[in-house]
C-alpha angles and dihedrals in degrees: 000000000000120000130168119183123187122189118198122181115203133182130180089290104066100163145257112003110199111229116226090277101054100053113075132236108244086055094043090057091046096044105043094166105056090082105126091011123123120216106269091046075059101058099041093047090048091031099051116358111041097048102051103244114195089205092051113124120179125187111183115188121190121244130296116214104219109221102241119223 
């Protein structure tokens, strides 16, 4: 049996988001939907959700407000 698991743990920061010029045309235009992503929204929409993937698990907690000192 071959089974691969990957956790990711992702808050409100989820990294570097490419602006329009850094991404380049030809994945722009294959990748219509990565507009505004950054680059770890990519992978785990490619990775997981856009292709279906039947291990896929997602747990998505609200915010937490971070008392401040």
């Amino acid at each position: 049996m071959n089974i691969n698991c990957v956790h990711m743990s992702v808050s409100e920061r989820v990294g570097w988001v490419p602006t329009d010029n850094e991404v380049p045309e030809a994945v722009k235009s294959s990748y219509r939907w990565i507009e505004g992503l950054s680059v770890t929204e990519m992978e785990i929409m490619h990775g997981a959700y856009r292709k279906d993937n039947p291990n896929g698990a997602y747990d998505v907690s609200p915010s937490v407000q971070h008392p401040q000192n």
